[in-house]
Biopython code that builds the backbone (N, CA, C, O; Angstrom):
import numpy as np
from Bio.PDB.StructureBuilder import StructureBuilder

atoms = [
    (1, "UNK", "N", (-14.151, 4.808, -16.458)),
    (1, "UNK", "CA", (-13.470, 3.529, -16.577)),
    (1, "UNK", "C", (-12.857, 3.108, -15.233)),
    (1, "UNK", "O", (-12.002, 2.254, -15.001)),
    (2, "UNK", "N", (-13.461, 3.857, -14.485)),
    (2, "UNK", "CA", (-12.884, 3.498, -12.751)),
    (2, "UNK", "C", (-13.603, 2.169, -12.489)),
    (2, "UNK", "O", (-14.823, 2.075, -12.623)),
    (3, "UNK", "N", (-12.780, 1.082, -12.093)),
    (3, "UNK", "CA", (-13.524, 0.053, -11.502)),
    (3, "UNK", "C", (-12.605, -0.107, -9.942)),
    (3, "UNK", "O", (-11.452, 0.239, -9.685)),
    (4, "UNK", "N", (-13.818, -0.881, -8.934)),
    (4, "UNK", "CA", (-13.968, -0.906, -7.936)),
    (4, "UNK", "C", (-13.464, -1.913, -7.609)),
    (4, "UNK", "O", (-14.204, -2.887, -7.746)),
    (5, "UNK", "N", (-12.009, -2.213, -7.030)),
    (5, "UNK", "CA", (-11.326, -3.770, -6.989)),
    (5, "UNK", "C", (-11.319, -3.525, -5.679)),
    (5, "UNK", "O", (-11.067, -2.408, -5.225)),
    (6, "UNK", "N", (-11.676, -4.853, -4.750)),
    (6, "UNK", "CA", (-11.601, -5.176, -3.643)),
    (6, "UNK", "C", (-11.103, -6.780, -3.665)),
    (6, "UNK", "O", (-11.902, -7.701, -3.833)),
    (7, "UNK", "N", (-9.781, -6.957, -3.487)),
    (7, "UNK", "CA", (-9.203, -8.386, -3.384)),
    (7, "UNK", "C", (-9.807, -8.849, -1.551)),
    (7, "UNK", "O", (-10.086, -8.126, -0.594)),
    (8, "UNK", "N", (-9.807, -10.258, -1.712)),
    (8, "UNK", "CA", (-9.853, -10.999, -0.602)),
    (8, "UNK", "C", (-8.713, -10.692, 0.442)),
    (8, "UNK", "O", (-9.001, -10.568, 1.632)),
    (9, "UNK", "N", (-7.260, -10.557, -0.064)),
    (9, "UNK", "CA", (-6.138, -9.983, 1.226)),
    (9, "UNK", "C", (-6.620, -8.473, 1.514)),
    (9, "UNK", "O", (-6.609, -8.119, 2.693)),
    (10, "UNK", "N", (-7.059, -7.516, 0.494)),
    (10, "UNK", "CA", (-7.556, -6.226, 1.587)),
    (10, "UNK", "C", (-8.844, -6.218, 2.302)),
    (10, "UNK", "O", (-9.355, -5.220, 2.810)),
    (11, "UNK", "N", (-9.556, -7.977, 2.298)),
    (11, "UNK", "CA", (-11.065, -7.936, 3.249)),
    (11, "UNK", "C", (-9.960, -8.585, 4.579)),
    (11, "UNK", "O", (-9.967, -8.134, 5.725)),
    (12, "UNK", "N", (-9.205, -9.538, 4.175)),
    (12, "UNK", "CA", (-8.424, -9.966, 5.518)),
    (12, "UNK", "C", (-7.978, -8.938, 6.596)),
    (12, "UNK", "O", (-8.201, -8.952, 7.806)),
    (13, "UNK", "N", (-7.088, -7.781, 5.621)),
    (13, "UNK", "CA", (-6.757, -7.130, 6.355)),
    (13, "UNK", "C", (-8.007, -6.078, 7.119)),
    (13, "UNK", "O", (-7.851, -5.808, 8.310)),
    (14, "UNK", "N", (-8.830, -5.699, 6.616)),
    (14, "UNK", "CA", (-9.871, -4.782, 6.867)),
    (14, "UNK", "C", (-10.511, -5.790, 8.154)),
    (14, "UNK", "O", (-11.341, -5.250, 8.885)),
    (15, "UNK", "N", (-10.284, -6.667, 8.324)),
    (15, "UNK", "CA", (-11.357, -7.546, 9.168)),
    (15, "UNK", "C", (-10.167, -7.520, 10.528)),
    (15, "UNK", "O", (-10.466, -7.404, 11.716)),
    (16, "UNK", "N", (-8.960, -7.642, 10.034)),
    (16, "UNK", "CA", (-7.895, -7.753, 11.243)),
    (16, "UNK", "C", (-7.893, -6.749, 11.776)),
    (16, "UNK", "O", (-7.706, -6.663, 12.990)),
    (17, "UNK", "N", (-8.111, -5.673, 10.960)),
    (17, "UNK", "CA", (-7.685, -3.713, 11.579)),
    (17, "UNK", "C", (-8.770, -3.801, 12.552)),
    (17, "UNK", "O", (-8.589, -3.166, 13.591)),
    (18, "UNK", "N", (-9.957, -4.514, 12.425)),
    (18, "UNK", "CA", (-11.132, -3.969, 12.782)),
    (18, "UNK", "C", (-10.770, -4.846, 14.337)),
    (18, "UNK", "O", (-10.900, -4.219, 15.389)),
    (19, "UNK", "N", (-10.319, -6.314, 14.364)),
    (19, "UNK", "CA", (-10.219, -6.749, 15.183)),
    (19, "UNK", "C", (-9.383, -6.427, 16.342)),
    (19, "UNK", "O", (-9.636, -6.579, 17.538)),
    (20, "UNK", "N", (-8.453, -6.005, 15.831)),
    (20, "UNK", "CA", (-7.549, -5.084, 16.412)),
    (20, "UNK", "C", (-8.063, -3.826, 17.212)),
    (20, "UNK", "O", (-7.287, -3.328, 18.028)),
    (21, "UNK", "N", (-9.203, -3.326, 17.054)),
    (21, "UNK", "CA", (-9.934, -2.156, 17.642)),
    (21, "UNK", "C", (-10.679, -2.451, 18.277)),
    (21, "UNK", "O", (-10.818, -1.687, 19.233)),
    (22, "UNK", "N", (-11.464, -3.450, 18.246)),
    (22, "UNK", "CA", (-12.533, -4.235, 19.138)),
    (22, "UNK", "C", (-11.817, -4.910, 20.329)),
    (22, "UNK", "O", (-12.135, -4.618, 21.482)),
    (23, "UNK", "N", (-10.885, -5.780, 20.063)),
    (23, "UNK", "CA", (-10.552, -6.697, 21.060)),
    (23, "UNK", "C", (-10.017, -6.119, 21.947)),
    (23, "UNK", "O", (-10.619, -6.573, 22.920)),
    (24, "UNK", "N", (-9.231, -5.358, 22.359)),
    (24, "UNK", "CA", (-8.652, -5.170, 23.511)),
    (24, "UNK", "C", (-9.456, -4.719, 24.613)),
    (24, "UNK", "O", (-9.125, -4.927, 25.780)),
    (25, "UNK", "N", (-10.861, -3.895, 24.167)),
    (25, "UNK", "CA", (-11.732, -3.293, 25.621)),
    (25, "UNK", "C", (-12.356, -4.388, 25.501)),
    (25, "UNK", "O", (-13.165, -4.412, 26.428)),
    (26, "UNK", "N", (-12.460, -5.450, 24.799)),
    (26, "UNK", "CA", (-13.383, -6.979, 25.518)),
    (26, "UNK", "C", (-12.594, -7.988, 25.724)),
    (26, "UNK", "O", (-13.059, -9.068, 25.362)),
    (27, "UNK", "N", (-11.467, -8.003, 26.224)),
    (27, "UNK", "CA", (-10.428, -8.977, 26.791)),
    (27, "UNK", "C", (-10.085, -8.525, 27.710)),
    (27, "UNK", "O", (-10.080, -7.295, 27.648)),
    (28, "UNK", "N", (-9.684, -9.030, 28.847)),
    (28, "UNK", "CA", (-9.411, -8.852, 30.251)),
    (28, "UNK", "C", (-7.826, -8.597, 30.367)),
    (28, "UNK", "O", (-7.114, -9.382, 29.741)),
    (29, "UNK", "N", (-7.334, -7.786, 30.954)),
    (29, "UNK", "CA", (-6.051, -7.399, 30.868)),
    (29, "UNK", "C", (-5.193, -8.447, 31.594)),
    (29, "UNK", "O", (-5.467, -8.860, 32.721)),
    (30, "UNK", "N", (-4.005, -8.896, 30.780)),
    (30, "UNK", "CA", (-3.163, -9.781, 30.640)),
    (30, "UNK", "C", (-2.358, -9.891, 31.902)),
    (30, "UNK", "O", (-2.818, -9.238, 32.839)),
    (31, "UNK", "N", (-1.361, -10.507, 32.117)),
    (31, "UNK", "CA", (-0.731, -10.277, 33.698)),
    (31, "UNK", "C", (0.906, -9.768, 32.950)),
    (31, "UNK", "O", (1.205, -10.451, 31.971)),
    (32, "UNK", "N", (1.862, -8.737, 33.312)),
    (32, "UNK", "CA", (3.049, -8.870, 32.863)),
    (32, "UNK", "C", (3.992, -10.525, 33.020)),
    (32, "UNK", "O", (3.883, -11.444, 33.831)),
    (33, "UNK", "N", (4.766, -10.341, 31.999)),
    (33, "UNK", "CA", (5.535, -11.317, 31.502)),
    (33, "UNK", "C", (6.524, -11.378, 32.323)),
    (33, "UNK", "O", (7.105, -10.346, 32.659)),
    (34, "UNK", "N", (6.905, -12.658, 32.814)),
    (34, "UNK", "CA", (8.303, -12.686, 33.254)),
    (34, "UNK", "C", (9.306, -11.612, 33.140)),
    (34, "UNK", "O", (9.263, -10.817, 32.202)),
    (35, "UNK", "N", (10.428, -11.544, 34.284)),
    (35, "UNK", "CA", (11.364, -10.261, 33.762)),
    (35, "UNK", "C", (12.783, -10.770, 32.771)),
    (35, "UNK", "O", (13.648, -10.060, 32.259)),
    (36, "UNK", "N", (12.603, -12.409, 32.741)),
    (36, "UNK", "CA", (13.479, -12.778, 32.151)),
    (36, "UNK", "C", (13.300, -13.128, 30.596)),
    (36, "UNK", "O", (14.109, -13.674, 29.846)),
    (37, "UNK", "N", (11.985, -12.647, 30.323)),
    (37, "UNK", "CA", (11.678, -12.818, 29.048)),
    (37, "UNK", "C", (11.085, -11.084, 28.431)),
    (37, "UNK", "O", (10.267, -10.919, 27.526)),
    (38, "UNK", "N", (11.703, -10.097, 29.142)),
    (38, "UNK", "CA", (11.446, -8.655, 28.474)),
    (38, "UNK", "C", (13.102, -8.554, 27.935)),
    (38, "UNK", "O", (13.230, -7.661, 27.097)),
    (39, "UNK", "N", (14.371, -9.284, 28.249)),
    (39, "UNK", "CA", (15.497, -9.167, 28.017)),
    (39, "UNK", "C", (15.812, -10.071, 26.373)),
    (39, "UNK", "O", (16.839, -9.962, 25.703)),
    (40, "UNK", "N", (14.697, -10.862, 26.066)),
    (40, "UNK", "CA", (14.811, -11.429, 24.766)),
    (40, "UNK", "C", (15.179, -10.569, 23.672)),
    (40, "UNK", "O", (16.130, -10.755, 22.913)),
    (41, "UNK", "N", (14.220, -9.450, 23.636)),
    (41, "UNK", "CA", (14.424, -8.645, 22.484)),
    (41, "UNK", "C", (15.599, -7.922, 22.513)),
    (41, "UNK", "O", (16.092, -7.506, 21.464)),
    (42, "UNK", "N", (16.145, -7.708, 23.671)),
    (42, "UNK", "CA", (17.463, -7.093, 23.766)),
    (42, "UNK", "C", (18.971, -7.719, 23.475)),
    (42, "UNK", "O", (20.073, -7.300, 23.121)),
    (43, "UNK", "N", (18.337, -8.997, 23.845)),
    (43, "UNK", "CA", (19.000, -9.523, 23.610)),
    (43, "UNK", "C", (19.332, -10.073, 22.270)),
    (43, "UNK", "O", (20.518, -10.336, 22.067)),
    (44, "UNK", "N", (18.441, -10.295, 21.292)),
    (44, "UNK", "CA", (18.411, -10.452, 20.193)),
    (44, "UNK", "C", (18.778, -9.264, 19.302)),
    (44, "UNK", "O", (19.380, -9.525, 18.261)),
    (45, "UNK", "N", (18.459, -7.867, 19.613)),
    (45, "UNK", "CA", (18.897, -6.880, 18.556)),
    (45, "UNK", "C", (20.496, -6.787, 19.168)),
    (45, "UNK", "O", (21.375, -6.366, 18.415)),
    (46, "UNK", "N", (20.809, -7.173, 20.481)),
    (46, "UNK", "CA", (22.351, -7.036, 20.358)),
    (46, "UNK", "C", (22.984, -7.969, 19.855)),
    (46, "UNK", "O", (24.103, -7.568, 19.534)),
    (47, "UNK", "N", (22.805, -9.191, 19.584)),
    (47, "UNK", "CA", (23.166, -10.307, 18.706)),
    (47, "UNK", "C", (23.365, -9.508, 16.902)),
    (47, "UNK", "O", (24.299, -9.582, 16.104)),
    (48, "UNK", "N", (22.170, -8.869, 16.835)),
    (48, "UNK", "CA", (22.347, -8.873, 15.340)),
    (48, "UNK", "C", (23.356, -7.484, 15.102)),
    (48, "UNK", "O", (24.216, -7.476, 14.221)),
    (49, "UNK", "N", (23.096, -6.228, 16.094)),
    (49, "UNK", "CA", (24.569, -5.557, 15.781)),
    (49, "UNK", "C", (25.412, -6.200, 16.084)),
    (49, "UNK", "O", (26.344, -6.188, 15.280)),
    (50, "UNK", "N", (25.581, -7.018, 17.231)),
    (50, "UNK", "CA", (27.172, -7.401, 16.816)),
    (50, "UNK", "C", (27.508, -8.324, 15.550)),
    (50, "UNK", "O", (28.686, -8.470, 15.226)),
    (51, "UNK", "N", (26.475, -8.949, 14.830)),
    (51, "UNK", "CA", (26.754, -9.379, 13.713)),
    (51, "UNK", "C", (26.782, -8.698, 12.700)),
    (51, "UNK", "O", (27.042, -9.249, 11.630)),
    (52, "UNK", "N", (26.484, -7.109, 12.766)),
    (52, "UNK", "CA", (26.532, -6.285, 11.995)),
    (52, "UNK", "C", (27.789, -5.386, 11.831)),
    (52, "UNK", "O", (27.961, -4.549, 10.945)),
    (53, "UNK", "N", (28.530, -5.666, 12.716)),
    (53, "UNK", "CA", (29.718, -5.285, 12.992)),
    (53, "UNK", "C", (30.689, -6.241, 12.463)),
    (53, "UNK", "O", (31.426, -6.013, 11.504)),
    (54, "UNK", "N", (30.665, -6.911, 12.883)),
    (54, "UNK", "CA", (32.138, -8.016, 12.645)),
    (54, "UNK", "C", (32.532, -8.125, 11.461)),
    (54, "UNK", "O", (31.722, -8.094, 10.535)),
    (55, "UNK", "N", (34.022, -8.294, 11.236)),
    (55, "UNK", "CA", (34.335, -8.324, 9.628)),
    (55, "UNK", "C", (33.682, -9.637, 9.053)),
    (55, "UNK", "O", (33.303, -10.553, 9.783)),
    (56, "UNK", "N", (33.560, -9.650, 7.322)),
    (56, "UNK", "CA", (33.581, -10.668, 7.181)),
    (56, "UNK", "C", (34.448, -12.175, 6.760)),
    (56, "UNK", "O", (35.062, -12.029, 5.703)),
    (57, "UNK", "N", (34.553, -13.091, 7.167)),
    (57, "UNK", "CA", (35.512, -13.825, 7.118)),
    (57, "UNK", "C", (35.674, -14.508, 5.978)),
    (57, "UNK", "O", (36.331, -15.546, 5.909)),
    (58, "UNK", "N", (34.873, -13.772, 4.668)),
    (58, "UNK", "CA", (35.198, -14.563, 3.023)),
    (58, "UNK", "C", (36.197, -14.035, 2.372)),
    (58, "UNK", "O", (36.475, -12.843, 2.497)),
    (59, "UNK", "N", (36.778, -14.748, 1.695)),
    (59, "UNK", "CA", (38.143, -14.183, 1.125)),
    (59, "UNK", "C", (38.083, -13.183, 0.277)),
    (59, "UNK", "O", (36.874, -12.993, 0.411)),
    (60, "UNK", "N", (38.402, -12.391, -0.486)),
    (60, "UNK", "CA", (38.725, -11.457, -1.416)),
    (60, "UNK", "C", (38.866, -12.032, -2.886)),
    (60, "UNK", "O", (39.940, -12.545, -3.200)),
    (61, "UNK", "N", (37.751, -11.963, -3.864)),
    (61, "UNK", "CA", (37.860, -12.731, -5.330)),
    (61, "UNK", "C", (38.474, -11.476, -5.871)),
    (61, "UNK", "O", (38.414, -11.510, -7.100)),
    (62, "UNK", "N", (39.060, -10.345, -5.414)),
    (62, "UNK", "CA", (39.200, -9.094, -6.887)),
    (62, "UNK", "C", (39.891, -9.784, -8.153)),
    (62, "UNK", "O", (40.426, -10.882, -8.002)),
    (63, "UNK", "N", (39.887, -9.305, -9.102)),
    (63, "UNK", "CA", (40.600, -9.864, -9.904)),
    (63, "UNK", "C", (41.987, -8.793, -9.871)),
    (63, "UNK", "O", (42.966, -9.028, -10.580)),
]
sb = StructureBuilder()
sb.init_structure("model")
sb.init_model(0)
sb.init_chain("A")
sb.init_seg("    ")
for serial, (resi, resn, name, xyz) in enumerate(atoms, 1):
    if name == "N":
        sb.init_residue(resn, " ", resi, " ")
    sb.init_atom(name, np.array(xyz, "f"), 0.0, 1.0, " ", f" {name:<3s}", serial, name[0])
structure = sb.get_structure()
């Protein structure tokens, strides 16, 4: 009673994995990125700890 399901999102993905393995030795290597745009991501995960930190400023419903 085994049946053989293959949805259309696991051919997407199977076609992306694959693309993903192919493309990079037939694309020509990229030039590095600005140095002011390798500080984005840093800048962004320190944004979100410090928003992970800070109290929060909603009041207290306890009863």
């Amino acid at each position: 009673m085994f049946r053989c399901y293959f949805s259309r999102s696991a051919f997407i993905m199977v076609v992306f994995t694959a693309s993903l393995l192919v493309m990079p030795p037939l694309l020509p290597p990229l030039p590095p990125p600005p140095t002011v745009l390798l500080f984005v991501p840093v800048i962004i995960m320190s944004f979100l700890v410090f928003m992970a930190f800070i109290p929060s400023q909603m009041p207290e419903f306890s009863p």
